[in-house]
C-alpha positions as CSV (number, residue, x, y, z in Angstrom):
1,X,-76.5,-68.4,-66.5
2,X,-80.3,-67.2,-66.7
3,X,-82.1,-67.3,-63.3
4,X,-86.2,-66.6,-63.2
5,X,-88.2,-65.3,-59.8
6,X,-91.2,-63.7,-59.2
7,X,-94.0,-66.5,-59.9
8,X,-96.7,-67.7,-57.8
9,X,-100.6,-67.8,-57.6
10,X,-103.0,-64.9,-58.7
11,X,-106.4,-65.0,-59.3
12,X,-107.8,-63.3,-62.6
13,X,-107.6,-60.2,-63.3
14,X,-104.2,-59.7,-61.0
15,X,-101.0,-58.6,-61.6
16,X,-97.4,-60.1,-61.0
17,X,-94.1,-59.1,-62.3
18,X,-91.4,-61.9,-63.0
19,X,-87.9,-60.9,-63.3
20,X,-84.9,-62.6,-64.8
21,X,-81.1,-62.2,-64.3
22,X,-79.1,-62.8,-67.0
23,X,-75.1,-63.1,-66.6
24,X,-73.6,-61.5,-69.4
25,X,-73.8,-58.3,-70.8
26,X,-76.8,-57.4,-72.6
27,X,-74.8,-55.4,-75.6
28,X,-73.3,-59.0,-76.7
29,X,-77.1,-60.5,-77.0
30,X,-79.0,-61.5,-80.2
31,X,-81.8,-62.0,-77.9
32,X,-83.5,-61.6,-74.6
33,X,-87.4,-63.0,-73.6
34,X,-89.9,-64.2,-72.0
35,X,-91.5,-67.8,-73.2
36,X,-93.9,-69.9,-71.6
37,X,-94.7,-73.6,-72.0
38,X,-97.9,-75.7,-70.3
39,X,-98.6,-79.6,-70.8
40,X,-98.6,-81.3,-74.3
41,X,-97.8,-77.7,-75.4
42,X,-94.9,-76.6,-77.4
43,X,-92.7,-73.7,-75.7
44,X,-93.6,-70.2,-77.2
45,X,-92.5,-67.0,-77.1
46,X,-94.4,-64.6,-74.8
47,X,-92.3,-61.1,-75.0
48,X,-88.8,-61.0,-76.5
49,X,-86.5,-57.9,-77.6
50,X,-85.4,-58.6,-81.2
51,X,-82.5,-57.6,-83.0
52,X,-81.8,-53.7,-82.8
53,X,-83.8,-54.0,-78.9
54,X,-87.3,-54.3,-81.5
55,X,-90.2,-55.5,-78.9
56,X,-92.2,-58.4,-80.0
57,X,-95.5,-59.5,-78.2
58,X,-97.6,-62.2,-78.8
59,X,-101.0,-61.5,-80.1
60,X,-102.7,-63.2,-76.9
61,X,-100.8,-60.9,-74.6
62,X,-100.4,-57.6,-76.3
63,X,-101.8,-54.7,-74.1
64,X,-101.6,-56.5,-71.0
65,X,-97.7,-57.7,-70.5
66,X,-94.6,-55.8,-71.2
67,X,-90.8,-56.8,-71.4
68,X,-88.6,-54.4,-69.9
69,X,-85.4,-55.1,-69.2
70,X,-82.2,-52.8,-67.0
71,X,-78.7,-53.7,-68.3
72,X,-76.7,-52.1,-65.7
73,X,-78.7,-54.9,-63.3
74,X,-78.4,-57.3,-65.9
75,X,-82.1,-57.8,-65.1
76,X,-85.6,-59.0,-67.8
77,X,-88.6,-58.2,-66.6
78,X,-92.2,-59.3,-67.5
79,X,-94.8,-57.4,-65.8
80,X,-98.4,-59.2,-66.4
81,X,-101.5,-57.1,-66.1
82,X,-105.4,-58.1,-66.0
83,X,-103.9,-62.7,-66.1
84,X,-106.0,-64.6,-67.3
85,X,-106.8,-68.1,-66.4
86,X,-105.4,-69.0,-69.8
87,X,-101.9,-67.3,-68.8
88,X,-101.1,-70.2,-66.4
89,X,-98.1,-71.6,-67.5
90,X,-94.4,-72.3,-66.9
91,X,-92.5,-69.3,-67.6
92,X,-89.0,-69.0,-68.8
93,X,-86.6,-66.6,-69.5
94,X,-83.9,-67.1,-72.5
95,X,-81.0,-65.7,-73.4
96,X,-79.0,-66.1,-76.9
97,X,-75.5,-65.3,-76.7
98,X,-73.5,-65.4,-80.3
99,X,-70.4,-67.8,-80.1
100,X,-68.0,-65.5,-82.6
101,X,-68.1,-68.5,-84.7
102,X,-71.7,-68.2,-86.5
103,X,-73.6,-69.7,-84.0
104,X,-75.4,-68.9,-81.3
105,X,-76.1,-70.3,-77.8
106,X,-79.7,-70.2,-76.1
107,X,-79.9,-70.4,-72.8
108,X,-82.6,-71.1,-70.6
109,X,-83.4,-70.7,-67.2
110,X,-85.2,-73.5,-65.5
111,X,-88.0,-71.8,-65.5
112,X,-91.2,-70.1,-63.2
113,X,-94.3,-71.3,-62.7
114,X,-97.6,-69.0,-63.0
115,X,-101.0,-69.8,-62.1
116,X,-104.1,-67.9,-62.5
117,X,-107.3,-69.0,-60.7
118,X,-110.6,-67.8,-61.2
């Protein structure tokens, strides 16, 4: 089970940190991140840890957002610096769990919405 908090309204230029609890232990994930999806748009990946814990950003959010995550809370973080109106979005947090059988399971929370005004 994957369970986002944390968003809300924030004008541009703000700050706001969304969090994401992920039941199951970390050391058994392929993957843990951060995607965000807005109208007509297809869902992309934000911030993710990789294979080996290797951070990925996207290009339109490097410098300003960073993934973190604590594995003794089980937590994923996303802490957003200087949003952009742009940023607004539906956030979701994902978590791929390996079946022992060569496949994997992605699951999803249901998601957080953000929105930046100007």
């Amino acid at each position: 089970q994957v369970v986002e908090s944390g968003g809300g309204l924030v004008q541009t230029g703000g700050s706001l940190t969304l969090s994401c609890t992920v039941h199951a232990t970390f050391s058994t994930l392929d993957h843990l991140g951060w995607y965000r999806q807005t109208p007509g748009k297809p869902r992309e990946l934000v911030a993710g840890f990789m294979s080996g814990d290797e951070m990925h950003y996207a290009d339109s959010v490097k410098g300003r957002f960073t993934i973190s995550k604590d594995s003794a809370k089980k937590k994923v973080y996303l802490q957003m610096n200087r949003l952009k109106t742009e940023d607004t979005a539906v956030y979701y947090c994902r978590a791929d769990q390996p079946t022992g059988w060569g496949t994997t399971i992605m699951n999803w929370g249901q998601g957080t919405q953000v929105t930046v005004s100007s």
